[in-house]
C-alpha positions as a LaTeX table, in Angstrom:
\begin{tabular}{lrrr}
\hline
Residue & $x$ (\AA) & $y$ (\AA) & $z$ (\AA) \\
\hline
Unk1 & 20.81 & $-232.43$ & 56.31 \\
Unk2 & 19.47 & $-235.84$ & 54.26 \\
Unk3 & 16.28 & $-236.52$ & 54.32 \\
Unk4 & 15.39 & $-240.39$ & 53.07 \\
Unk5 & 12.17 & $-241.22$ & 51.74 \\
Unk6 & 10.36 & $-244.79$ & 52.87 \\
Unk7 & 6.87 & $-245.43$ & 50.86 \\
Unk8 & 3.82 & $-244.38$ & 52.38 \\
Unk9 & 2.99 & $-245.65$ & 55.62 \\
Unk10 & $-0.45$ & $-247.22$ & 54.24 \\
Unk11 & $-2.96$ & $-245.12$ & 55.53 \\
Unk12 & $-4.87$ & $-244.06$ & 52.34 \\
Unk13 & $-6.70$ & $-246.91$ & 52.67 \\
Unk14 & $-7.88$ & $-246.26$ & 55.83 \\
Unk15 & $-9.22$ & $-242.68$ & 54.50 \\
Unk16 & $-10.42$ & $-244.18$ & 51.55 \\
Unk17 & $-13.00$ & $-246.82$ & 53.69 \\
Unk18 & $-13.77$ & $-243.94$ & 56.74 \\
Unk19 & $-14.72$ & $-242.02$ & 53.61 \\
Unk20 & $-16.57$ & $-244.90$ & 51.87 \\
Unk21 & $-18.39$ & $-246.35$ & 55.18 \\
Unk22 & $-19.83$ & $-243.06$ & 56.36 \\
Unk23 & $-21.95$ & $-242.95$ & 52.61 \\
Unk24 & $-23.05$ & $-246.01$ & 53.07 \\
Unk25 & $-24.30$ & $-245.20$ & 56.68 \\
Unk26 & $-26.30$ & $-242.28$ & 55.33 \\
Unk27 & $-27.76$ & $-244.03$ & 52.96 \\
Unk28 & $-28.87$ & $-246.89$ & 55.13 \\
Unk29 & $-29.90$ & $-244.44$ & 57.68 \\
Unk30 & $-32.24$ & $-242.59$ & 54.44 \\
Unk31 & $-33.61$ & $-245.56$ & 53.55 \\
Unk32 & $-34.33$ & $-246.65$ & 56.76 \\
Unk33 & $-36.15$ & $-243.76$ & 57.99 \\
Unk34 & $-38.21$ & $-243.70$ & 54.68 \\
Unk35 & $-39.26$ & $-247.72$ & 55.51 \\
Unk36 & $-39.96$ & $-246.66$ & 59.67 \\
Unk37 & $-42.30$ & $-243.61$ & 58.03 \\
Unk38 & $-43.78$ & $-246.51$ & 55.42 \\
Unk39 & $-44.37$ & $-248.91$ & 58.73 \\
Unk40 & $-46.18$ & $-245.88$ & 60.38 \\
Unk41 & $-48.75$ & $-245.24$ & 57.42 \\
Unk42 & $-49.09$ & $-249.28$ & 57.38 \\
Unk43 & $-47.99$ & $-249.42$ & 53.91 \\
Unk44 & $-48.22$ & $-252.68$ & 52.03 \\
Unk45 & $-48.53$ & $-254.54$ & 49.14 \\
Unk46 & $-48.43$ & $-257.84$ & 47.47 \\
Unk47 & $-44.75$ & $-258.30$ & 46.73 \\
Unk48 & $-44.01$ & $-256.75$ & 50.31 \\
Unk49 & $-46.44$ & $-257.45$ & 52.98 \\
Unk50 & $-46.37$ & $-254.88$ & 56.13 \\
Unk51 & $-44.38$ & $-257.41$ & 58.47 \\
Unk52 & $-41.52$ & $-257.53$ & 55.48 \\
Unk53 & $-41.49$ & $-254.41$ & 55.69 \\
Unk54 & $-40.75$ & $-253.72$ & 59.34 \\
Unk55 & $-38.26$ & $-256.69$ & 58.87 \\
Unk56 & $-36.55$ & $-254.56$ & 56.35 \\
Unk57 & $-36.71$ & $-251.65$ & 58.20 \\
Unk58 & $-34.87$ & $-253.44$ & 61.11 \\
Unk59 & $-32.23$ & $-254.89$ & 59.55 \\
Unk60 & $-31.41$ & $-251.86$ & 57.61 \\
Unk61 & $-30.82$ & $-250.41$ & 61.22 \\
Unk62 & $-28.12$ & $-253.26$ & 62.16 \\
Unk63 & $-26.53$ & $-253.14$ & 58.83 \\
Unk64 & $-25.86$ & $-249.21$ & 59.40 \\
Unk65 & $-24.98$ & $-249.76$ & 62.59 \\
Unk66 & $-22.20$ & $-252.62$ & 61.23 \\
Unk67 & $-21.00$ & $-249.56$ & 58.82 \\
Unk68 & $-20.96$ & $-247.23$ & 61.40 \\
Unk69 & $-18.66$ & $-249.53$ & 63.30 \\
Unk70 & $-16.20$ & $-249.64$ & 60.05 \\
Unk71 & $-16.42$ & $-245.76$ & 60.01 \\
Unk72 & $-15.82$ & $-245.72$ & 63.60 \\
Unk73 & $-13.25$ & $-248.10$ & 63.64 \\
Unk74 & $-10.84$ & $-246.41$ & 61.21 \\
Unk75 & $-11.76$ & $-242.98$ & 61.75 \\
Unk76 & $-9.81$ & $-243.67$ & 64.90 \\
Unk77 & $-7.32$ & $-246.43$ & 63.20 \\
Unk78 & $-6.06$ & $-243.16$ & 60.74 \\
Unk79 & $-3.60$ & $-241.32$ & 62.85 \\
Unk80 & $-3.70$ & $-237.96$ & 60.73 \\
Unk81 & $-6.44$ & $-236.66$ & 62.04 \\
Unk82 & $-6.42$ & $-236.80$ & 66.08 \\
Unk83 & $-9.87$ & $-238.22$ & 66.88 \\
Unk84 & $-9.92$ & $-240.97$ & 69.83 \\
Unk85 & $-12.32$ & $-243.85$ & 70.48 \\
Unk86 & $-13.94$ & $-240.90$ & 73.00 \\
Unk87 & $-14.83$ & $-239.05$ & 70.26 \\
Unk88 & $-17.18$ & $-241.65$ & 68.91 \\
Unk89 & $-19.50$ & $-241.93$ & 71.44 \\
Unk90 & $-19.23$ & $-238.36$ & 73.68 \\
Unk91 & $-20.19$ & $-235.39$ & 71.77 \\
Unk92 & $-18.63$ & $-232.00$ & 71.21 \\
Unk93 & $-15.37$ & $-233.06$ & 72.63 \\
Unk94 & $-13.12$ & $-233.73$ & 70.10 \\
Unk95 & $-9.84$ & $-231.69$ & 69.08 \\
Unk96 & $-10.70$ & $-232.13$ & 65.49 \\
Unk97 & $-13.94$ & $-230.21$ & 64.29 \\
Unk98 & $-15.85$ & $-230.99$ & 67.64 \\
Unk99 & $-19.36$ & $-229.96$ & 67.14 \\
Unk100 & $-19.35$ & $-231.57$ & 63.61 \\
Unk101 & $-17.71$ & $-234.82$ & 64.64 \\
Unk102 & $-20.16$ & $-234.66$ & 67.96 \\
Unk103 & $-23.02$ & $-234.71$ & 65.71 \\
Unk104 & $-22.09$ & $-237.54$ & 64.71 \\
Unk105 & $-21.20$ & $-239.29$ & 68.18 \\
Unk106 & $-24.93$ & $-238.10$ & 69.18 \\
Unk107 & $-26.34$ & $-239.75$ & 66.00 \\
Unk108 & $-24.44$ & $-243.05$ & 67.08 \\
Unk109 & $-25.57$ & $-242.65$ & 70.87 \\
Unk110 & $-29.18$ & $-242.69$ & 69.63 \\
Unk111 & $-29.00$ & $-245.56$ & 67.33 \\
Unk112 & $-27.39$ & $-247.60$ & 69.58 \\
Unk113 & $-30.33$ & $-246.47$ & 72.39 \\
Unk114 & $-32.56$ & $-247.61$ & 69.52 \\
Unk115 & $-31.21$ & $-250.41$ & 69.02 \\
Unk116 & $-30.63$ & $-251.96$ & 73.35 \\
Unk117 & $-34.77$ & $-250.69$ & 73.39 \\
Unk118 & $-35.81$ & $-252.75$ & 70.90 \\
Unk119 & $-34.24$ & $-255.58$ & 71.91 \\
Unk120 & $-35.30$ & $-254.73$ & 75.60 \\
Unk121 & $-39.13$ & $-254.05$ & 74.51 \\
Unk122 & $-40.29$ & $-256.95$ & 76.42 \\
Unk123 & $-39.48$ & $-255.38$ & 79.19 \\
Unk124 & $-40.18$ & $-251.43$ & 79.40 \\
Unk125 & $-43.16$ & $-251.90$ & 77.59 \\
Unk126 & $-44.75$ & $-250.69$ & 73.93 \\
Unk127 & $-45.20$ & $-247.19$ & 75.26 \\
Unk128 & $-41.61$ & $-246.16$ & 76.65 \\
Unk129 & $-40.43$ & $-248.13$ & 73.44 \\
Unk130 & $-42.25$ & $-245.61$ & 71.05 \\
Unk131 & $-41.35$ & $-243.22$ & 72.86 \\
Unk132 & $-37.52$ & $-243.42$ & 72.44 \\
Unk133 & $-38.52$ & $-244.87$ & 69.02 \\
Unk134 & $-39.15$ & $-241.04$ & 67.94 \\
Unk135 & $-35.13$ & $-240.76$ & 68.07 \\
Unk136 & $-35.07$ & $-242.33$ & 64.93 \\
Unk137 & $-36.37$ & $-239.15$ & 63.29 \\
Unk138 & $-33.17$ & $-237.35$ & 65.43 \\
Unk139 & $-30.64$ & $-239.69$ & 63.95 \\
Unk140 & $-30.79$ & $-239.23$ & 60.20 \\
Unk141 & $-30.53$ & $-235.32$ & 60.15 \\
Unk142 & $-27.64$ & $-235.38$ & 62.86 \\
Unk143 & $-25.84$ & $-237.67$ & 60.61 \\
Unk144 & $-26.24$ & $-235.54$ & 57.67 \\
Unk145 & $-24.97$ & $-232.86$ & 58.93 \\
Unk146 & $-22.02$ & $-234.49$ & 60.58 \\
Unk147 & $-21.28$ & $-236.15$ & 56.86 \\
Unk148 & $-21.42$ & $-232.77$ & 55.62 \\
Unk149 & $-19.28$ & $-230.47$ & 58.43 \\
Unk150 & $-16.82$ & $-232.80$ & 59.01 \\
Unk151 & $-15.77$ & $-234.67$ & 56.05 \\
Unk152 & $-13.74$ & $-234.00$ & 53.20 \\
Unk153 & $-15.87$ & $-234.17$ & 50.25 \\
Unk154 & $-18.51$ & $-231.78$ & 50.55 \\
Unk155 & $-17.61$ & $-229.78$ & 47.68 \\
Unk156 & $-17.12$ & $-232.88$ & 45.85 \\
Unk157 & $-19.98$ & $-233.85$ & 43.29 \\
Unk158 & $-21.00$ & $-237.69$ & 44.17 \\
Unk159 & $-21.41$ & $-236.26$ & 47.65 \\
Unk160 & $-24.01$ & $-233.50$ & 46.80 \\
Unk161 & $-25.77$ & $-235.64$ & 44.86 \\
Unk162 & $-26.09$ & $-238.94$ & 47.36 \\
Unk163 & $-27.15$ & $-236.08$ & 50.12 \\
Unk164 & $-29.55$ & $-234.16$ & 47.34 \\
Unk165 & $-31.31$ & $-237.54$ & 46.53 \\
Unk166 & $-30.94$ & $-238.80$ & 50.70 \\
Unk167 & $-33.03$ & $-235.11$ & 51.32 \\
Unk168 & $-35.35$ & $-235.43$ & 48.48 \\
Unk169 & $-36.29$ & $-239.25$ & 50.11 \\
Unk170 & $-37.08$ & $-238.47$ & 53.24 \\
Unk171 & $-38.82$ & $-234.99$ & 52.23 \\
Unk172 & $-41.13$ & $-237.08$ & 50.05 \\
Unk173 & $-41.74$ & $-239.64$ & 53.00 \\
Unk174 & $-42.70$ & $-236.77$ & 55.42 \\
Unk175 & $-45.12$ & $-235.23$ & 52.93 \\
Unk176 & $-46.70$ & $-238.61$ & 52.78 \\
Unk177 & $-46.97$ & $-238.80$ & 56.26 \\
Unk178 & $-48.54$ & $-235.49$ & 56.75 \\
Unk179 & $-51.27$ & $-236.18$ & 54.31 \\
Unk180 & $-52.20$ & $-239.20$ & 55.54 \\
Unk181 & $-52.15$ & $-237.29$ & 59.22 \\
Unk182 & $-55.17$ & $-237.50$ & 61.45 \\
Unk183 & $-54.36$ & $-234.49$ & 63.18 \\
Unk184 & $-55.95$ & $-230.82$ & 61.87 \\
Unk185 & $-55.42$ & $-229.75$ & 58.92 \\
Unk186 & $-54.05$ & $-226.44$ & 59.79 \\
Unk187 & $-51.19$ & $-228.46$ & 61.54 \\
Unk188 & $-50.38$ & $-230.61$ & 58.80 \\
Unk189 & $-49.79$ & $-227.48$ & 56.56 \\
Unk190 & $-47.85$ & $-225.96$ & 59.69 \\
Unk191 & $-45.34$ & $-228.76$ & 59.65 \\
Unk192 & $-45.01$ & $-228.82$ & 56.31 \\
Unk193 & $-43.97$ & $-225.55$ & 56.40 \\
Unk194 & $-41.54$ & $-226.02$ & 58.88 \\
Unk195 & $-40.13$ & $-228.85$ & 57.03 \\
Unk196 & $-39.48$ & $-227.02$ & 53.46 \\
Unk197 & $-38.52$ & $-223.93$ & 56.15 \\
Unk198 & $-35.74$ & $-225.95$ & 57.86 \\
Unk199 & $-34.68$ & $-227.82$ & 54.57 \\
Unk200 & $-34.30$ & $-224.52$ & 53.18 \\
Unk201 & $-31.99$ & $-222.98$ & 55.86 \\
Unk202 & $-30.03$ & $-226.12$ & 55.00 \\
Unk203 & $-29.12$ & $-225.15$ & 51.95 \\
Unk204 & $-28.65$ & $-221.58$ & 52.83 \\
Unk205 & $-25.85$ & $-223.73$ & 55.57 \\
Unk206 & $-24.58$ & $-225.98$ & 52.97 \\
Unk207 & $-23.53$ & $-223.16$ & 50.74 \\
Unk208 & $-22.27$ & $-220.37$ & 52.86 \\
Unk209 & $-20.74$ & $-222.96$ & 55.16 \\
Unk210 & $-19.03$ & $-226.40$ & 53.95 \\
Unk211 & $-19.50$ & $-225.50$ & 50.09 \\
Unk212 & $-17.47$ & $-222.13$ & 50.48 \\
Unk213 & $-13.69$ & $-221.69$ & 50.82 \\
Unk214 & $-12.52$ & $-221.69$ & 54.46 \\
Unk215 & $-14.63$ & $-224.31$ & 55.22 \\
Unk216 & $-11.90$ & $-226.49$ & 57.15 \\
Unk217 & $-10.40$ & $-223.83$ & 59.48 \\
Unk218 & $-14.14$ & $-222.43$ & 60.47 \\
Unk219 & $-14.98$ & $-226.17$ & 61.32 \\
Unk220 & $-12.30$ & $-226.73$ & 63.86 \\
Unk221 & $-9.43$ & $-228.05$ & 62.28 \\
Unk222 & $-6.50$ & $-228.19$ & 64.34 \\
Unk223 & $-3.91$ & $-225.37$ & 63.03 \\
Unk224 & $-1.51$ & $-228.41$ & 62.77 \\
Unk225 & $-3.52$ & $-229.91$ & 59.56 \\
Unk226 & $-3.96$ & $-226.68$ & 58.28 \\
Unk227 & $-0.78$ & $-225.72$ & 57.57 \\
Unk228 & $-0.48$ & $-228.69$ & 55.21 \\
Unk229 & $-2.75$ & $-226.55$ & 52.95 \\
Unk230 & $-1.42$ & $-223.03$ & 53.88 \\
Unk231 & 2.51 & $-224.43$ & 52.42 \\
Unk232 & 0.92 & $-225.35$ & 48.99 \\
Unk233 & $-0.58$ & $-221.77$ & 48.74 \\
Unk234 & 0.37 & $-219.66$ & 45.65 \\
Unk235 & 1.38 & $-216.20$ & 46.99 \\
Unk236 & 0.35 & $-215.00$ & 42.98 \\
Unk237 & $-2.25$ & $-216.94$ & 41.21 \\
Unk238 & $-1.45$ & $-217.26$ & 37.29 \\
Unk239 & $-4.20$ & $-215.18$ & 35.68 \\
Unk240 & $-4.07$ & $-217.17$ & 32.31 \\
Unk241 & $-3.85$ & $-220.90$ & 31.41 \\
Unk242 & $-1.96$ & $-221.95$ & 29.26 \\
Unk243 & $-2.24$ & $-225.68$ & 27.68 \\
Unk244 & 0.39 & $-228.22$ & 29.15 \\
Unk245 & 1.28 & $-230.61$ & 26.81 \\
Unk246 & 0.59 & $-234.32$ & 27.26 \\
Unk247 & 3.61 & $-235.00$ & 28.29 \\
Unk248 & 6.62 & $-232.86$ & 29.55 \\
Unk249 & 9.81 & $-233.30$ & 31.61 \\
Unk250 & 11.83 & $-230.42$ & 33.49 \\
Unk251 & 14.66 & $-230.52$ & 35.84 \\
Unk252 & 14.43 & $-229.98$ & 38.90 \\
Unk253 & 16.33 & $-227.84$ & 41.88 \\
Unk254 & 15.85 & $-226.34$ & 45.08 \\
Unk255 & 15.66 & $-227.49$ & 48.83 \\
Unk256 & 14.48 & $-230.27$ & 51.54 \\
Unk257 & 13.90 & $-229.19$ & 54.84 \\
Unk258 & 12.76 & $-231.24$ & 57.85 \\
Unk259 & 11.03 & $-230.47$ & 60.73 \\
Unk260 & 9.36 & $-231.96$ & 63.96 \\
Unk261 & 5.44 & $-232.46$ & 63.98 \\
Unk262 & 2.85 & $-233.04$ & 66.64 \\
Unk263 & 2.69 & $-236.83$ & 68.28 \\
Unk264 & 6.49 & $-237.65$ & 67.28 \\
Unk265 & 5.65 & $-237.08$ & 63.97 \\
Unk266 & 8.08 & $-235.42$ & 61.21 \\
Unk267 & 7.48 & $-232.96$ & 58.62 \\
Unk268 & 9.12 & $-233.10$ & 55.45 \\
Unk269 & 9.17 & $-229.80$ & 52.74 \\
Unk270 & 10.69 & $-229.91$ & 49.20 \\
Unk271 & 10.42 & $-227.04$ & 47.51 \\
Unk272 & 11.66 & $-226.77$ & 43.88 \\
Unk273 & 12.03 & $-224.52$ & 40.61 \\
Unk274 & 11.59 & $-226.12$ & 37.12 \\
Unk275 & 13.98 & $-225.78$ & 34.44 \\
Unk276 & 13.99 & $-227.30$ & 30.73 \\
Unk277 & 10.92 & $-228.52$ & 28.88 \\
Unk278 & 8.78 & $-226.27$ & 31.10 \\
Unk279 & 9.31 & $-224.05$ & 33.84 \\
Unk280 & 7.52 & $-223.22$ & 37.27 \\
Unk281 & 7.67 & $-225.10$ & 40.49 \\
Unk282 & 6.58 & $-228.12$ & 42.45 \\
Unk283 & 5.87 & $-227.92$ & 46.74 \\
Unk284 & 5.65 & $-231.38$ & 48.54 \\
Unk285 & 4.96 & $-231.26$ & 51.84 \\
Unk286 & 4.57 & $-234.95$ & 53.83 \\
Unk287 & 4.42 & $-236.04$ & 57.04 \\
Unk288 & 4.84 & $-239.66$ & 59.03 \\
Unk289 & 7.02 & $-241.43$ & 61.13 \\
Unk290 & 10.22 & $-241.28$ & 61.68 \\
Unk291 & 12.08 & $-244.61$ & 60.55 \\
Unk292 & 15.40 & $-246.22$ & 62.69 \\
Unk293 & 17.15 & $-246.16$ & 59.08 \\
Unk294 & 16.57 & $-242.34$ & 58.59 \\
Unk295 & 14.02 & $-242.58$ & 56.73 \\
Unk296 & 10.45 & $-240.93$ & 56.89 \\
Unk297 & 6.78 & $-243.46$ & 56.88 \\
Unk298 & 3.98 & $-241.23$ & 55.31 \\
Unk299 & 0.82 & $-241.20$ & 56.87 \\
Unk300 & $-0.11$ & $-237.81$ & 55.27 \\
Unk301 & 1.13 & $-235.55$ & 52.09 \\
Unk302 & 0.12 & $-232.67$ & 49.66 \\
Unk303 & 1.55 & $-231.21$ & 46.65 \\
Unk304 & 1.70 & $-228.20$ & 44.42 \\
Unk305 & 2.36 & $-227.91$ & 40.80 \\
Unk306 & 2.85 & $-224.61$ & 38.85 \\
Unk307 & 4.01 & $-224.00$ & 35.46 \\
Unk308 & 4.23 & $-220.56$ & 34.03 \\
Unk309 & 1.52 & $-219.52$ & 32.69 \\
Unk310 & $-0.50$ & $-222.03$ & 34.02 \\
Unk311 & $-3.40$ & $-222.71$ & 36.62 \\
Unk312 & $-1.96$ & $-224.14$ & 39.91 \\
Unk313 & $-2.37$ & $-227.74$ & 40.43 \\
Unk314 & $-2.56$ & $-228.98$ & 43.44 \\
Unk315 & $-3.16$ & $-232.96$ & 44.84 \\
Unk316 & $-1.18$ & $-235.31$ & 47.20 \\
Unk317 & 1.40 & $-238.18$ & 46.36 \\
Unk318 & 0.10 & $-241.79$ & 45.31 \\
Unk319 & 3.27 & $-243.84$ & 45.57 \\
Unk320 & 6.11 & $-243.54$ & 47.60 \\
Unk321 & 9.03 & $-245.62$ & 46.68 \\
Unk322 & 12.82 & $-244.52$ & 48.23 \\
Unk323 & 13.44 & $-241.05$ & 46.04 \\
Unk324 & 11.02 & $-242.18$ & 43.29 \\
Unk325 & 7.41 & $-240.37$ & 44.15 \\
Unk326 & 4.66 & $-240.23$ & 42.10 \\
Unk327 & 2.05 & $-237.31$ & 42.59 \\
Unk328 & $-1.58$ & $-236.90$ & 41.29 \\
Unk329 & $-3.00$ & $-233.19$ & 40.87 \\
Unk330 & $-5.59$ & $-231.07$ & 39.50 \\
Unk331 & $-6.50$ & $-227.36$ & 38.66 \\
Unk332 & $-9.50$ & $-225.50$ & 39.85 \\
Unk333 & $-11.00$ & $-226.78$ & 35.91 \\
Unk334 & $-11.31$ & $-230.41$ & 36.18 \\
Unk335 & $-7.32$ & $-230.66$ & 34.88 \\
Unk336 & $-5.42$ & $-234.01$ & 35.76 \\
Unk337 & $-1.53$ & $-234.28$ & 36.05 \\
Unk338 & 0.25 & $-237.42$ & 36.65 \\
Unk339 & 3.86 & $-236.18$ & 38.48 \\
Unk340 & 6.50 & $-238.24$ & 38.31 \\
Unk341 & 9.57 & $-237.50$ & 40.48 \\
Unk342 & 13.20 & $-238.61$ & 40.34 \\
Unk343 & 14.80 & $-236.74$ & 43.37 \\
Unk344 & 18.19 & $-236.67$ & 44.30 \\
Unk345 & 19.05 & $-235.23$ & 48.03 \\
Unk346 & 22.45 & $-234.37$ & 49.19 \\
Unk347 & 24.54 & $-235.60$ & 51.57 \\
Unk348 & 25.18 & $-232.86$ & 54.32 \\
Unk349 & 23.03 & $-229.88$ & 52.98 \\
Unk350 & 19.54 & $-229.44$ & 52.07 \\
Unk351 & 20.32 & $-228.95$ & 48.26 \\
Unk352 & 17.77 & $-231.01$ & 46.25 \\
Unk353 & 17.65 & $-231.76$ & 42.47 \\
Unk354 & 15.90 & $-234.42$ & 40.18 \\
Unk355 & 13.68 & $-234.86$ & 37.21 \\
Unk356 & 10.14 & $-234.39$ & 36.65 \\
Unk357 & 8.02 & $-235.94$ & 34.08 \\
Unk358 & 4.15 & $-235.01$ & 33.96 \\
Unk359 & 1.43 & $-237.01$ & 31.96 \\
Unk360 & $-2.22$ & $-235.47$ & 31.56 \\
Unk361 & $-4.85$ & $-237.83$ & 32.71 \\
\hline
\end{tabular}
């Protein structure tokens, strides 16, 4: 069998701004709440008078709700995981992590209820107006959690922080609001406690749940994405780690193998032993399209790195150009490996063989 490799099919980029968009919508979303709790205390001052800051308040909404439409927009656009323009706007029925991605279509269904009240306040009048209004308060922790079930950087630092400081905003705004409360004081204290209570069990969520290993198949991940990470799985883990140096080179040998995905697409496996200036092995596994010219389009990819001795490394490929592929990993310590790849495939048989050159980043 030959398998020919095209370079990647460009959807990084899509990942890269679904990713990027559905930050910015949380933090919009924090700092909008915080201004709508400001506007209810009638906060003001002399730089920013109280109708600035309702002003503010509403165009934060819009802009989130223009980044929402990015995130939106290629969440579906990004073919590897199956989520449909459905998804975005009816809850809990998606094939891909459904309750986590429906919190997020629920978050959307309110804003955008928010958003056709206000502009239809004229009309149902001040009171039914503040009374949806109160969804506001629903929005923000519905899209926290959906940021935090469904995505793929929970575990990743920038994204604990933005939701640590996002929870520590709005925490501060609601224990504002409940001193300034006109209601008794033994209710005040009661939802304060149920605040901290609920902010609390959050944590408890974060860190048993989308912090710990596992994470991805106990959200709902189709078994079809999974096994992307089950094939670059170590049977042995190496118990020491030794030092790469900064720059090595190995031969490479083993096999290609190719295989028929879900949606017409095709799976691709190279799996190869390291010989020479170090020795282990490397595991690429990619998927895309399959090209008139016998070639494969990647839409989706993951590698695996081992030398002896060594932690496993593990990342996806950057570049994709005919047999030349370039790779980026790390190890479980921080670790960064630049992979360079100079495959050859056989005509006729699955036999595979090349040259590897690794650079620590």
């Amino acid at each position: 069998m030959t398998v020919a490799l095209i370079a990647a099919g460009g959807s990084k980029w899509l990942w890269y701004l679904t990713r990027g968009s559905g930050a910015v919508v949380l933090v919009l979303l924090t700092l909008s709440l915080c201004l709508g709790i400001a506007g209810t205390l009638r906060w003001r001052s002399k730089r920013l008078p109280q109708f600035t800051v309702a002003d503010l308040h509403r165009n934060l909404t819009l802009l989130a709700l223009a980044f929402l439409g990015i995130h939106i927009a290629t969440s579906v656009a990004d073919t590897y995981a199956p989520i449909g323009l459905k998804d975005a706007v009816v809850p809990f029925t998606s094939a891909y992590r459904p309750f986590w991605l429906g919190l997020g279509a629920l978050s959307f269904d309110l804003m955008l209820a928010l958003i056709v009240t206000s502009l239809l306040r004229a009309r149902i009048g001040l009171r039914t107006w503040r009374a949806v209004h109160w969804l506001a308060y629903g929005c923000w922790p519905l899209a926290l959690f959906h940021s935090l079930g469904t995505g793929s950087d929970p575990r990743t630092e920038w994204l604990q922080v933005l939701a640590a400081v996002s929870v520590a905003l709005v925490l501060a705004a609601v224990a504002v609001r409940l001193g300034r409360s006109r209601v008794e004081p033994a209710l005040r204290l009661a939802g304060g406690a149920a605040t901290l209570i609920a902010a609390l069990l959050a944590v408890v969520w974060f860190e048993t749940g989308p912090n710990a290993s596992g994470w991805a198949a106990k959200a709902g991940t189709p078994a079809s994405l999974l096994k992307h990470g089950t094939l670059l799985t170590r049977t042995t883990t190496a118990t020491t780690a030794a030092t790469l140096p900064s720059t090595f080179d190995a031969n490479l040998s083993g096999i290609a193998t190719e295989s028929s995905g879900s949606n017409g697409l095709v799976d691709v496996h190279l799996d190869g032993a390291l010989r020479g200036g170090v020795r282990g092995e490397v595991k690429l596994v990619l998927e895309g399209f399959p090209m008139d010219d016998g070639g494969v389009s990647m839409t989706a990819s993951g590698v695996s790195f081992a030398a002896t001795g060594t932690s496993v490394y593990q990342g996806q490929i950057v570049q994709l150009q005919g047999q030349q592929v370039t790779a980026r990993v790390s190890d479980g310590a921080g670790h960064t490996l630049l992979l360079s790849l100079d495959l050859q495939l056989s005509q006729g048989s699955d036999a595979l063989s090349g040259t590897l050159h690794g650079t620590t980043v």
